[in-house]
N, C-alpha and C positions, 0 to 999 in steps of 0.2 A: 652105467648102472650105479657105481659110487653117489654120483650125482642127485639121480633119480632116490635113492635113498635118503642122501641126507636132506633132499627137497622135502619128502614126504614125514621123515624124522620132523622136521619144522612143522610142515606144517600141522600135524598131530597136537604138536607141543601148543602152537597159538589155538588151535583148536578147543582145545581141552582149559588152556589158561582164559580163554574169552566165556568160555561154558561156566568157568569156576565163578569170575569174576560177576557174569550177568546174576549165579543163586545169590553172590553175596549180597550185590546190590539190590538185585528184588528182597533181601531179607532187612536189611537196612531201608529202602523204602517203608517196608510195611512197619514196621518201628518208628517212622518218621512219621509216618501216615496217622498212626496209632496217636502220637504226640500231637501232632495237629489236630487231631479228632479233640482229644482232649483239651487243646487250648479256645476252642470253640465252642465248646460246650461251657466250658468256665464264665464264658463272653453272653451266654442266652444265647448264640446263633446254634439252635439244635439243628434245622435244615441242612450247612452247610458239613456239623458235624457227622450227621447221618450219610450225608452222600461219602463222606470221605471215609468213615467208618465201613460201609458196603465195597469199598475197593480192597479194605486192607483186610477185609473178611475173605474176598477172592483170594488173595495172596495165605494168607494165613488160615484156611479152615477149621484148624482145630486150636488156633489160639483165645483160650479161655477170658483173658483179658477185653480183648475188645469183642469176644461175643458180648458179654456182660455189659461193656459200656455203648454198644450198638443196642441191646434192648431197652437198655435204662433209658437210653438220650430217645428211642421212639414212645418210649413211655412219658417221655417227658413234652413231646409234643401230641400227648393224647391220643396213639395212635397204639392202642392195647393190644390189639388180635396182630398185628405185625411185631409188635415186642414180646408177645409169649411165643409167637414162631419162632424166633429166633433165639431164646431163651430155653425152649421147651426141650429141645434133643443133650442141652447139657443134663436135664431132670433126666429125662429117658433113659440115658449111657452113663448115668451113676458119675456122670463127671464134676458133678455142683459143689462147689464149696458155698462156706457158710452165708456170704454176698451174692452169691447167683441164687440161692433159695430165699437171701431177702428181696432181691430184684422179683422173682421170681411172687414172693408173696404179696406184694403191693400191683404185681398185675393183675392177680387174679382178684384181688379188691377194688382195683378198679373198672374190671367188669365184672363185679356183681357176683362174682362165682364164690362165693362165704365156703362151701364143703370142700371145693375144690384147694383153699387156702387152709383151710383147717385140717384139709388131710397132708396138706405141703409140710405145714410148719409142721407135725409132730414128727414126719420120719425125717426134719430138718434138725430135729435136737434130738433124736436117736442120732444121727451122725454126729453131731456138734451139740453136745449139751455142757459146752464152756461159752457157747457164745451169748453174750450179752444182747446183741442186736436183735437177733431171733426170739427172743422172749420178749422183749420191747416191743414187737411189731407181731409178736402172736396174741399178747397181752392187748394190744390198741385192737386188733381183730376182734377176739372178744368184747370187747368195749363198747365199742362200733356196734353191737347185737344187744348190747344193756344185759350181756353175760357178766355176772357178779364173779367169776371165775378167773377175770382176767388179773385182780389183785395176786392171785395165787403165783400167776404166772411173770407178771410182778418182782414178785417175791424171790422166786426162784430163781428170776437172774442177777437178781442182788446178791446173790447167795452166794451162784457160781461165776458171776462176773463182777464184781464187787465194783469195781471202778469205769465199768459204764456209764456213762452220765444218763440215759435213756429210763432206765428201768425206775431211778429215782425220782426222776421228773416225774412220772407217769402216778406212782406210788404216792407222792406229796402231793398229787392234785388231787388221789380218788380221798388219802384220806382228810383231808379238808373238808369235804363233803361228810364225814362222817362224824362220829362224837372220840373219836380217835385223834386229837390233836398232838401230842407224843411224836407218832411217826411223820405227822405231816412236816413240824418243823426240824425235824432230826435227817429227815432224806431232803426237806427242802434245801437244808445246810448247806448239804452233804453235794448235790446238784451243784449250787451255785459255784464252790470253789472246785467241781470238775471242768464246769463250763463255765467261764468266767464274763464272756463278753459278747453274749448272744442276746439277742431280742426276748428268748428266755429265761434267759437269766432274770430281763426285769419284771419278768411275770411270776416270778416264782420269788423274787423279793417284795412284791407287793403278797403276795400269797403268805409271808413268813410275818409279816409286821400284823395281818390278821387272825394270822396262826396263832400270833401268841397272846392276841387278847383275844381271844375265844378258848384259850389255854387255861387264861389266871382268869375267865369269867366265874370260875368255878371256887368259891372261896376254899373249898377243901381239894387242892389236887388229887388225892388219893380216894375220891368218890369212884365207885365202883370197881377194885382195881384187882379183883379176885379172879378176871381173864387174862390179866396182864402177866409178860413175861416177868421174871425177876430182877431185868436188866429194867425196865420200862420202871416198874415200882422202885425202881434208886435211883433212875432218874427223875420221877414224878415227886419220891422223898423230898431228894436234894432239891428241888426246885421249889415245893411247897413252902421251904422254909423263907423267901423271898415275896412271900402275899405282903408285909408291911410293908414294901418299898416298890408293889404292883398299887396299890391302891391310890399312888399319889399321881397312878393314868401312866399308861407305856409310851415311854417315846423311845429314841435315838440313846439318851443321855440315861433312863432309868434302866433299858433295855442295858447299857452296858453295866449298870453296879449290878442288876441284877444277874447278868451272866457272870460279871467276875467274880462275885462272890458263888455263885454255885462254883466255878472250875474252885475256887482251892476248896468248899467240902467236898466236892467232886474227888481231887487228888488226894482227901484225908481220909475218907470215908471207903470209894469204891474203883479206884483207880485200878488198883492192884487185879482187882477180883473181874472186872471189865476193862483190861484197856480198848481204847477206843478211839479211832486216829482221829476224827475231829475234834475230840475234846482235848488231844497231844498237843492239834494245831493250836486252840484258842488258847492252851497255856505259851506254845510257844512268842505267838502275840501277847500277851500280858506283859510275857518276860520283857518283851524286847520293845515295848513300851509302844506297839502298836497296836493294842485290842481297840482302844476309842476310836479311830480313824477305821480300822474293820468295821466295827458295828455300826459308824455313821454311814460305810460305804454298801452295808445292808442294808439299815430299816431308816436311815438321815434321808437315802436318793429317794427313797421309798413311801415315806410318810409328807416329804414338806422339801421338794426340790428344791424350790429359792433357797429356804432356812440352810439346805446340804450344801450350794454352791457358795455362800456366803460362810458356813464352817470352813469352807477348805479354803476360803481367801485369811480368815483371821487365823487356822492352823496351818499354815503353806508347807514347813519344814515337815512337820507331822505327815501329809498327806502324799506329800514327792517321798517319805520313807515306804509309804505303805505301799505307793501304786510302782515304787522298781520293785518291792518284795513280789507284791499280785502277778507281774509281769516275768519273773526270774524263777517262778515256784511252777508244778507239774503237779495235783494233789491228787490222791491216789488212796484209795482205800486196799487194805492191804485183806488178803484171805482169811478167817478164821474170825472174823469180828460181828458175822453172822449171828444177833439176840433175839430177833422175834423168832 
């Protein structure tokens, strides 16, 4: 009977330790799963990612992560009405965070459903009205419709996400279109050193080198300037004062006396009264006797690439400072710097 006891004592014990080990490892597969989903997708192989994604969704049913990256990657292979299924029950059970209602809002754009996306994104930022992303991509919604509204929205994420790169982009393209040059080149800036090294970036530094001659086309900055903030009219001041050193034609080289000499009446004049982290930055570059090589690596690549590649062979020491700075720096706009 001893026997028979402790036989069954055992085998309990193996029982229970082989039951223990298989949950861990099916938990550990699906994390492995998840991982490999993910490295596959980085690769362009969405197919493979999706079959591998549909296993670790078995395994894990209410894991939020790879729901989200099992919608995205079928959305990515243009397979919409199977990515809002699977997408759709996190919206349903209130379980979305602020990426599954952007996942979420680019599906129902991609089929066509405009109200069904307009009604997502607002009770998306009644949940989340810090996210950046969602205003971005409610903001290009309206766009997309040649809704004039979408600026607003815009705005709004600039406001409460300041250091998005997304909302600024979008913002410095619509107002380039407009007769509002001011903001285009102030969030085009602002864009470039969030996002440094995208195929963007170099759309938006051609955008900024015609920003500012449509800027000083205007012999009197301060024409019409009775809608403008009070931040906008000290910056339009300070800037006005540089039309005799605009008229000898903008390039690389006038673009930078003319900026340097706005930052210091910039810092004499209205520093105090606006601080303003990108104008902090372009002093810190002055100082540190990097602003030329900045401005050449703006509107130099921008205006006359030969002319830029041929500045940084006859500057070399100059421009190995600038591009470990560019590469060593995180730019960040900080809250409360909110002027329009």
């Amino acid at each position: 009977m001893l026997y028979l006891y402790r036989m069954k004592k055992c085998f309990f014990a193996i029982f229970w330790s082989v039951v223990s080990m298989t949950a861990f490892s099916q938990q550990d597969d699906a994390e492995t799963l998840h991982e490999n989903a993910k490295t596959f997708m980085k690769q362009g192989d969405y197919a493979n990612a999706s079959l591998i994604l549909v296993r670790a969704l078995q395994q894990y049913p209410d894991h939020i992560g790879i729901t989200k990256d099992l919608a995205f990657d079928y959305y990515l292979q243009k397979q919409n009405q199977k990515a809002l299924d699977v997408i759709k029950p996190l919206l349903d059970n209130n379980k979305a965070d602020d990426q599954a209602y952007q996942i979420a809002g680019i599906i129902y754009k991609a089929l066509n459903q405009t109200k069904d996306a307009d009604k997502l994104y607002k009770k998306a930022l009644k949940d989340y009205p810090e996210s950046g992303g969602l205003y971005s991509d409610y903001g290009s919604l309206l766009w997309s419709t040649r809704d004039g509204n979408a600026i607003k929205i815009w705005e709004k994420g600039i406001e409460k996400d300041p250091s998005f790169a997304g909302n600024y982009y979008n913002a410095a393209k619509f107002y380039y279109l407009t007769t509002d040059k001011s903001w285009c080149v102030l969030y085009g800036e602002i864009f470039i050193n969030i996002e440094s090294f995208t195929s963007r970036t170099a759309e938006i530094k051609n955008l900024l080198v015609d920003g500012y001659k449509k800027l000083f086309a205007d012999p009197n900055l301060l024409t019409n300037s009775k809608d403008k903030s009070s931040f906008e009219v000290a910056f339009l001041t300070t800037m006005n004062k540089q039309n005799s050193v605009a008229i000898r034609g903008l390039s690389a080289e006038t673009l930078t006396m003319i900026r340097t000499r706005f930052i210091l009446d910039w810092n004499r004049d209205y520093a105090k009264k606006f601080p303003f982290r990108l104008f902090e930055l372009q002093e810190n570059l002055l100082t540190e006797g990097l602003f030329s090589a900045y401005n050449q690596w703006i509107f130099g690549a921008a205006q006359n690439l030969s002319a830029y590649q041929n500045w940084i062979s006859s500057h070399n020491e100059e421009y190995t400072a600038f591009d470990k700075f560019q590469h060593s720096r995180i730019f960040k706009m900080p809250d409360g710097q909110y002027y329009h």
